[in-house]
C-alpha positions in Angstrom: 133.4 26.9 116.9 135.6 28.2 113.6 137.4 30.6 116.0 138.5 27.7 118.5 139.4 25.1 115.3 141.5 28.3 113.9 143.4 28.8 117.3 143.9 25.1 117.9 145.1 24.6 114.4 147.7 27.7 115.0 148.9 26.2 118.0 149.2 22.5 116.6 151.1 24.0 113.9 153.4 26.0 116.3 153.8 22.9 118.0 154.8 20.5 115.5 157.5 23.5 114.0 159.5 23.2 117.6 159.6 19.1 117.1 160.9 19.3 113.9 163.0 21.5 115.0 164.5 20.0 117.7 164.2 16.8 117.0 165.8 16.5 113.9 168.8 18.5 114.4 170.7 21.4 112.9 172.3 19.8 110.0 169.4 17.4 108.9 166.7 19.8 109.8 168.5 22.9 108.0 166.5 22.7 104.7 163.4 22.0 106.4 163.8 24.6 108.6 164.4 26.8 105.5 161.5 25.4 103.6 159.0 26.3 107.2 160.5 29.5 107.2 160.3 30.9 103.7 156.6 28.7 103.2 154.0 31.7 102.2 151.3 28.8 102.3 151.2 28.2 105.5 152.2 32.0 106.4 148.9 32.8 104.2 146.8 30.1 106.4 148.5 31.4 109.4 147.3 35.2 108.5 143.8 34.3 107.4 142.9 32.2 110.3 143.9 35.2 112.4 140.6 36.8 112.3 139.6 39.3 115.0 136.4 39.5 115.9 134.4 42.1 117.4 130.8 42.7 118.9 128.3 45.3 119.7 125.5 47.0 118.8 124.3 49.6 116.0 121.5 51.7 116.9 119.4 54.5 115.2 116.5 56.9 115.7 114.0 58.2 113.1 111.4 60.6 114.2 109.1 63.4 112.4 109.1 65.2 116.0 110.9 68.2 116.3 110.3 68.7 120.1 110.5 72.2 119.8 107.5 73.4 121.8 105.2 74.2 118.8 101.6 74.0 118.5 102.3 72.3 115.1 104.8 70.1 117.1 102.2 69.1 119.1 99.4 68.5 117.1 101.3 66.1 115.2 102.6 64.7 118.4 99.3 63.7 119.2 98.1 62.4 115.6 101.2 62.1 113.1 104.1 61.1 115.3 106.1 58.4 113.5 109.2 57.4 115.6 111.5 54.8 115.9 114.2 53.5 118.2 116.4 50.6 117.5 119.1 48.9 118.8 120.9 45.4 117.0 123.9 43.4 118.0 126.3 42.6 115.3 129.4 40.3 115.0 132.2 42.4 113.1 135.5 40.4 112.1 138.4 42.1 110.7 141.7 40.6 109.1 143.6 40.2 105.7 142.3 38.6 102.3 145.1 37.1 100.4 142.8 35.5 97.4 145.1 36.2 94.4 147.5 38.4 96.1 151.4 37.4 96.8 153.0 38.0 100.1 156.3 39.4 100.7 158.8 36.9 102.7 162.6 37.1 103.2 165.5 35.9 105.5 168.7 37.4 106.7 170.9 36.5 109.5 168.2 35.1 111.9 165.5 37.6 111.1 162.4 37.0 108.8 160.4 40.1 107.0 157.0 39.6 105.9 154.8 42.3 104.3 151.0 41.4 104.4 148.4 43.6 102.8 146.6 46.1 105.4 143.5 44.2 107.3 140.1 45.3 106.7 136.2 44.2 107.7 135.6 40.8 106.1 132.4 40.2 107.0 129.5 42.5 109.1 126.5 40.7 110.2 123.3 41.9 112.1 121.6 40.1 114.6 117.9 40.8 113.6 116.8 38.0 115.9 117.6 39.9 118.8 116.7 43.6 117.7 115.5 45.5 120.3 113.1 48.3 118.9 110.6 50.9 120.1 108.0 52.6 118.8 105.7 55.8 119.3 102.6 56.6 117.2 100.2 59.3 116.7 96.1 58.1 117.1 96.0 58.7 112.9 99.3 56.8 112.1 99.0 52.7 111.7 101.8 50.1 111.4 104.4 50.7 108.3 106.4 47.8 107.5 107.9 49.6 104.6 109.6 52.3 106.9 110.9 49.9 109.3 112.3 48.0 107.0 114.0 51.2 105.3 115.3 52.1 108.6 117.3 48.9 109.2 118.6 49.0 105.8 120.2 52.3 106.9 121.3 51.2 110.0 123.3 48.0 108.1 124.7 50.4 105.6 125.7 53.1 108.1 126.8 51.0 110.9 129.0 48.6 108.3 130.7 52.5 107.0 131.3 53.4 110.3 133.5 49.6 110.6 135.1 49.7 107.6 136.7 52.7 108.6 137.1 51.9 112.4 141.0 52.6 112.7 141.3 50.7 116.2 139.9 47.9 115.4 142.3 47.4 112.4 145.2 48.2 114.5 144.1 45.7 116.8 143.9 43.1 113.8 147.4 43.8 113.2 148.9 43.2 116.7 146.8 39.9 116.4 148.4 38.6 112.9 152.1 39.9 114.6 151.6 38.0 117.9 150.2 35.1 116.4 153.0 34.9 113.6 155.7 35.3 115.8 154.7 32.3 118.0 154.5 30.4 114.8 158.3 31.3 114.2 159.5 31.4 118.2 160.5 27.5 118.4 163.0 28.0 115.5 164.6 30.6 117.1 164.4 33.6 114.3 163.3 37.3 115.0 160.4 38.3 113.1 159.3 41.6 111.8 155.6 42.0 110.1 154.6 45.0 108.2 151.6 45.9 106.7 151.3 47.8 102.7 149.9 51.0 104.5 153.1 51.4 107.2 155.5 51.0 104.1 154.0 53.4 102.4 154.0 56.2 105.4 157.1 55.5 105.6 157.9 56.1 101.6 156.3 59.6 101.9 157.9 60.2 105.4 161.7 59.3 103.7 160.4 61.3 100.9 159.9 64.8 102.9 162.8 64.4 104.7 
């Protein structure tokens, strides 16, 4: 439901930018059109509301089994075996937090520059209503609540690693924020050029080698 209220409030946005545009003329609408270019509010809004979200599933397996063939192996097979197998959904979203932080706008002949700060994982939730486990025990070994719950504490932390350094995913947020941003300037008729803090800085060391 947030997701559809964020797009519709993007495109209502977009919308209203190409009346006031149009409707109000060159001349009248010049400062206006300065003031909806150079706005960082709205850009910030714009950014944040941008989200991407992403879903799967994080799984892990925990066993005391070997499977190597051994009479030991076996034995405890039979009467020690503690193993696990699960599988939960998750609901990943990935974008830019500008709480406290400044963003970078500026204008020249048509063409707007923004510099936004690089997008990372804001939020990382499991689905533990739908976790999908399996379990094999030996004849000595009972229920242990304790493990489990161990288990799917290292699955969260492991999983929410792996995310938080997902490189596609963030790339993907990017493309997001630029398409969306550059609808948002489209009906005014300027070119539009985002950048992120990590791109200027490969390209400080790149300048810097050459």
């Amino acid at each position: 439901m947030r997701n559809r209220f964020s797009s519709f409030f993007i495109f209502l946005l977009i919308i209203i930018i190409g009346f006031l545009a149009y409707f109000l003329g060159k001349k009248s609408a010049s400062k206006t059109v300065d003031n909806v270019v150079m706005n960082d509010v709205l850009i910030k809004q714009i950014a944040e509301l941008s989200a991407l979200e992403v879903q799967g599933n994080a799984s892990i397996k925990s066993s005391n089994i070997a499977n190597d063939g051994s009479i030991t192996d076996n034995f405890k097979k039979l009467f020690l075996e503690r193993t696990f197998n699960i599988s939960v959904p998750y609901v990943a979203k990935y974008g830019i937090n500008l709480d406290n932080q400044r963003i970078n706008i500026e204008e020249k002949n048509k063409k707007v520059f923004i510099v936004l700060p690089n997008p990372r994982l804001l939020s990382y939730e499991l689905r533990l209503d739908r976790t999908n486990a399996a379990s094999k025990k030996g004849l000595f070994e009972g229920n242990d609540e304790a493990a489990y719950n161990k288990l799917i504490q290292k699955l969260y932390t492991q999983s929410k690693a792996q995310l938080e350094g997902n490189t596609g995913y963030q790339e993907q947020s990017k493309e997001k924020i630029r398409k969306i941003i550059k609808d948002y300037y489209a009906p005014l008729n300027f070119e539009v050029e985002v950048s992120f803090s990590n791109e200027l800085r490969s390209k400080v060391t790149d300048e810097a080698r050459q």
